[in-house]
Phi, psi and omega in degrees: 000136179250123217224093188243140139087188173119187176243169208272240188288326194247333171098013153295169169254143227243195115262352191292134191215126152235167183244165196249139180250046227310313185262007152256343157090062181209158160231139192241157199256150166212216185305143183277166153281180219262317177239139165301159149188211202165165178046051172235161197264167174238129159223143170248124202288168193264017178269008188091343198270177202210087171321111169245107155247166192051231209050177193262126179272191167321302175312009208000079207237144181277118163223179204256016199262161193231201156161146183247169181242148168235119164311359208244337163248327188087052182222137179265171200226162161244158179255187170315167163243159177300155167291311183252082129029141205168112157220171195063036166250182181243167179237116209204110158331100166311179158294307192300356176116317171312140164242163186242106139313053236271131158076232150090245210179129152256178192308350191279340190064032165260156136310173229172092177276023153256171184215161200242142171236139152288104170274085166340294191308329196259308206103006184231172194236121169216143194326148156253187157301133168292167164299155186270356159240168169260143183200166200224169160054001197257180196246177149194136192262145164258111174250158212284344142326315177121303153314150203254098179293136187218122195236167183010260205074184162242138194255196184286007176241022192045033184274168186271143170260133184255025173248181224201127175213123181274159170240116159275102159333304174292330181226124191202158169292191194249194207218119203288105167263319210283163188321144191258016152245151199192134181242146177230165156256142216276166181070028202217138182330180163186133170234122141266164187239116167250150193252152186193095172309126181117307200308125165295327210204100171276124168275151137210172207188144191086002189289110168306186189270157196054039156241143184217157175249164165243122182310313218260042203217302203083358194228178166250139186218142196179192146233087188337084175299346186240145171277148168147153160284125142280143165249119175246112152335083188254104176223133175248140179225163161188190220287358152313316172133163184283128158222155194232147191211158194223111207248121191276108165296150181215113165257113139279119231286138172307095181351123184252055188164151177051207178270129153274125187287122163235010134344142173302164177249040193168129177180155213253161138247163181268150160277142190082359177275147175282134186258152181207123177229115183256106157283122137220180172218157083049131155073320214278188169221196186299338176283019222263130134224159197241158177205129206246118138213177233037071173254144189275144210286147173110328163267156161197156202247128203263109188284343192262345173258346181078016183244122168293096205213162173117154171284154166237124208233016148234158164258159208164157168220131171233158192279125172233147177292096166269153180223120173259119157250145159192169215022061175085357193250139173238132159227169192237195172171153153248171179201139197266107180248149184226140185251143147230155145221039132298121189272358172272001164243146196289185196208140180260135170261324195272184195322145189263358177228135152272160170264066197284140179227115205303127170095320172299142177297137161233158158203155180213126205238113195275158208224082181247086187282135123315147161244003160246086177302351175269004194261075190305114176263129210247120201245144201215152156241111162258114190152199191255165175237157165309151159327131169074019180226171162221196167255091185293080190324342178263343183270326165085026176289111169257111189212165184146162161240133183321129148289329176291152172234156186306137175098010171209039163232156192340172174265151188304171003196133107308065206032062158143157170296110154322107166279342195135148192263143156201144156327088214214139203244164174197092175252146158213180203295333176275329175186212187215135175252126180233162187168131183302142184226130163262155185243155187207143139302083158328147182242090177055236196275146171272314170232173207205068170208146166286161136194143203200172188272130162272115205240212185249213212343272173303320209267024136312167184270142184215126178237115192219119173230151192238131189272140146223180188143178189241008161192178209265160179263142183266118178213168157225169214232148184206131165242122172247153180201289197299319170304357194257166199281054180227170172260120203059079172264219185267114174301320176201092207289141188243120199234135161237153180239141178221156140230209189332331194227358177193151149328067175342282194198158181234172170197141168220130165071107168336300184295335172243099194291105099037275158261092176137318205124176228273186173207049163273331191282339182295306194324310189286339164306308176349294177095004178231051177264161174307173155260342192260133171292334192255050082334161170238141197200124236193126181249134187238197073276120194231133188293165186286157191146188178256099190247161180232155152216116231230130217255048174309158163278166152300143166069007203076342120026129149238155173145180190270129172244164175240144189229121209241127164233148178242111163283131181221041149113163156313150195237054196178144193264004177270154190277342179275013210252139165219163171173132183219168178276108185288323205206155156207133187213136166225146180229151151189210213265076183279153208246226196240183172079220196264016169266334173304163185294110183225120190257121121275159184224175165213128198273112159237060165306116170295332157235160155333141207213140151264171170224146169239151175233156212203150192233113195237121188231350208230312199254036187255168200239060174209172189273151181085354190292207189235130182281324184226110156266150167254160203234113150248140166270058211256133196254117153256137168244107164060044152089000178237124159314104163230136179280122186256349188187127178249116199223144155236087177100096193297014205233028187263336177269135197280333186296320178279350200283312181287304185319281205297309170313321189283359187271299222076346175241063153306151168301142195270347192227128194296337171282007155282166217232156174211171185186127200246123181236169174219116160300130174298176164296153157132168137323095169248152123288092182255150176234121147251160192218116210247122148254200167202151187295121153087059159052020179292198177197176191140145173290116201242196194212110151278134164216142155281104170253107182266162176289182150299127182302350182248332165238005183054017173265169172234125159118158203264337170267011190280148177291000000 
């Protein structure tokens, strides 16, 4: 038996905690408490640990502090503290683990009907229904129903009382978990979402100006007009009874200086699933950095990229800080994140970005699974959607074709211009889900690869390709071999990244990093991990500049392999940060058949874009080389394969020969081959294809050279 506190000899109040020894009939002394106190209440939890809260300390001041004991060392911890400060109030174990704290003298030294519950598992404490008197000195039974019998006492006029009442577990008012704080900026969107277990019917009321709340939302949405502390009025009821709340609003004036958070301020994840949230801002450059806090355990924040990722495994909503900083200037904003696991209220899964392509069919289909499919969730925007586009709500389809055109809209980039930011809701009768949707130009190429038979020494595949941009890039790098649909392929692909002067990073088998450690869950984030575990893959951030990627078997290992660059955005969370892929150039051995030399990109140019692609054999400066290559160009569309441009000796046509001149980078030797093309808007897939004539073979170089991502010229004669 454990005998903790009270007051001692002296009429103190004590900390001293020992233990009863039944069969030896002894007492022994043990960890003391965190504080003295008395008229406080024990319980014992069913992990064996033994809760103690409130009572009165040494100062004898009423408190709200808790603290747990553990047998197993003899020692105490401290926990959450009460909401309300309390002692001579009771305490009573649930069937569910929870404990209830009822009544008792608050800090004011009135009685005090309220009551609380502890969740063992969190370490908190959160509000309940009240007692229907306030009383002290009374008792409470845990009956075999489950329900808490709670009797007499002294009410608030210090009489003895003879009445008597339950507390039902199962019927209780409902209980405000989301944050009772919160900041908007005034003219820049702002959401909460309020949450409230339990609730029939949310109210709110005092609501500033350009704020509203919307029911079938849950949330208040707007654009804050005033600087100023707000008290925003919060009440949830249901048949139980009313709780009432108060969510202290903060407007602060929109920054005349430095980055703006303009990212949504609210958004839901499921609990134990990976969560993903992208801050951006605003004013700031690529030196743009975030610093995230009260973030919930299981998340963190990429300060150079602005993305909030990691699982979250309680549930709960919380208030978190963001902070941008640059050159010295910091500004802030909150954002409110909420976990659920209720699997009947939906959660949005899909992409927080789209792709507009000016003139183009768009369509983005938001994606919020339920497990009660018969319960229709009705999907909403707040905020503007781009020109030319809408919402269907039953479908939850944002389809239209973009009106806007490139250059007049922000200035760029997440690998493409932030075109706009908005909100997107998914409710249905158990709740509601939010989460930010972005809109982006795109800027030229997206992927970037060769393949080819990958031989030994010279003849690996060596890939070289150039970032370019005002900030570094996020991309991954891939050797595929056992996946690919050919005969003999690279069994078990070995990948290195270099740049000019060192070895960046190796990978042999995805899942496992080489260097640093493994990077599958980042990798796998992606949505672009290999399929074969004996792949390679390799997640980077690389300054704008010059890389290799040189694509070996294990062991010496040969067959055909592919060698993969994936661009995945500006490597900054600011809208003014770019970076795209400028180049590809791959040499190796090309042979005949299913052997040939083969360079794909997939172009998303938001404008017309150029590209020259160039087949280089007779002037590379190695033994073996391939004397006359041929250059094919071929375009899939929906699975179907056309050759759109063909070149054998780039200086035989006089039209493409001024085009390829007008690059400034012509093939330096006329039997080498080129092809200077300008590409459409839109989503492409392209192949270029290095033979050699009349089936010869020998080591050759493909290269891509793309335009500029902002006019789409290449070359010194482009207007």
């Amino acid at each position: 038996m454990l005998v903790a506190g009270g007051v001692g000899d002296r009429e103190n109040p004590s900390a001293s905690a020992e233990l009863y020894d039944s069969s030896r009939g002894t007492w022994s002394l043990t960890g003391d408490l965190n504080i003295a106190r008395y008229l406080h209440t024990a319980t014992l939890l069913p992990n064996g640990m033994v809760l103690v809260a409130g009572g009165e300390d040494s100062n004898f001041s009423t408190s709200a502090s808790a603290e747990l004991y553990d047998p197993t060392g003899g020692t105490w911890t401290v926990t959450g503290s009460l909401n309300t400060a309390r002692y001579l109030d009771t305490a009573t174990l649930l069937p569910n683990g929870t404990v209830l704290v009822a009544g008792g003298f608050d800090s004011s030294s009135n009685p005090t009907a309220s009551a609380e519950l502890y969740d063992s598992s969190s370490g908190t404490w959160s509000l309940t229904g009240d007692l229907n008197i306030a009383r002290y000195l009374h008792t409470a039974t845990l009956l075999p129903n489950g329900m808490v019998l709670v009797a007499g006492g002294r009410d608030s006029s210090s009489n003895v009382s003879a009445s008597a009442e339950l507390y039902d577990p199962a019927l209780q008012p409902p209980l405000i978990i989301s944050p009772l704080a919160a900041t908007g900026t005034v003219s820049l969107p702002f959401s909460y979402q309020f949450e409230a277990t339990g609730a029939t019917s949310l109210a709110v009321g005092d609501l500033p100006g350009g704020l509203s709340f919307d029911p079938t939302l849950r949330a208040i949405v707007g654009n804050p007009t005033a600087q100023e502390m707000f008290q925003i009025a919060l009440t949830a009821s249901n048949s139980a009874g009313t709780t009432n709340a108060n969510l202290v609003l903060t407007s602060q004036p929109l920054p005349a200086t430095g980055p703006v958070i303009i990212s949504v301020t609210s958004a839901k994840g499921r609990t134990g699933s990976p969560f993903n949230f992208q801050v951006i801002t605003s004013g700031g450059s690529a030196l743009t950095r975030l610093t995230a806090t009260g973030l919930p355990s299981g998340l963190t924040a990429d300060s150079m990229t602005g993305e909030i990722s990691g699982t979250v495994t309680t549930d709960g909503s919380f208030s978190v800080t963001l902070s941008a900083t640059d050159v010295g200037i910091t500004n802030t904003a909150s954002l409110e994140l909420t976990f659920t696991s209720d699997l009947a209220v939906p959660v949005i899964v899909s992409q927080d970005n789209a792709l507009l392509y000016p003139g183009v069919s768009f369509s983005y289909a938001i994606m919020a699974p339920n497990s009660d499919t018969s319960d229709q969730v009705i999907y909403s925007v707040v905020g503007q959607l781009p020109a030319g586009l809408g919402l269907d709500q039953t479908t939850g389809i944002i389809s239209g074709i973009p009106t806007l055109r490139f250059g007049l809209q922000p200035s760029p980039q997440l690998s493409g211009g932030v075109v706009t930011n908005v909100q997107i809701f998914a409710c249905n009768a158990s709740g509601c889900a939010a989460q930010g949707l972005f809109f982006l130009l795109p800027t030229g190429a997206a992927n970037i690869s060769t393949r080819l038979d990958v031989g030994t020494g010279d003849n690996v595949l060596i890939g070289g390709f150039i970032t370019q941009g005002n900030a570094p890039m996020k991309l991954v790098l891939r050797g595929i071999g056992p996946s690919l649909p050919v005969t003999g392929p690279l069994a078990d692909p070995f990948l290195e990244l270099h740049d000019r002067t060192s070895t960046i990073a190796t990978n042999d088998n995805w899942k496992v990093n080489l260097a640093g450690g493994s990077q599958e869950v980042a990798i796998e984030n992606t949505g672009i991990a290999p399929t074969n575990d004996l792949e390679s893959a390799i997640l980077a951030v690389l300054n704008p500049g010059i890389y290799t990627a040189i694509l070996r078997g294990t062991n010496n290992g040969t067959g055909v392999g592919l060698v993969e660059v994936y661009n995945l955005g500006a490597a900054s969370l600011d809208v003014s940060s770019a970076a795209n892929l400028a180049n590809i150039s791959t040499r190796g051995n090309v042979q005949t058949g299913d052997n040939v030399m083969i360079g794909g990109f997939i172009n998303e140019g938001a404008i017309p874009i150029k590209v020259l692609l160039r087949a280089i054999g007779p002037s590379l400066s190695v033994t073996g080389k391939l004397a006359d290559p041929t250059l094919e160009l071929h375009q899939n569309i929906g699975g179907t394969d056309t050759i759109i441009a063909t070149n054998d000796n780039w200086m035989t046509d006089p039209a493409q020969k001024a085009d390829i001149m007008a690059t400034t980078i012509p093939p330096t030797n006329a039997l080498e081959s080129a092809i200077a093309i300008t590409l459409p808007v839109g989503e492409g897939h392209y192949t270029a294809i290095v033979k050699g004539v009349n089936g010869t073979t020998g080591v050759a170089l493909v290269e891509a050279y793309f335009g500029n991502p902002v006019d789409g010229c290449l070359g010194t004669l482009c207007p």
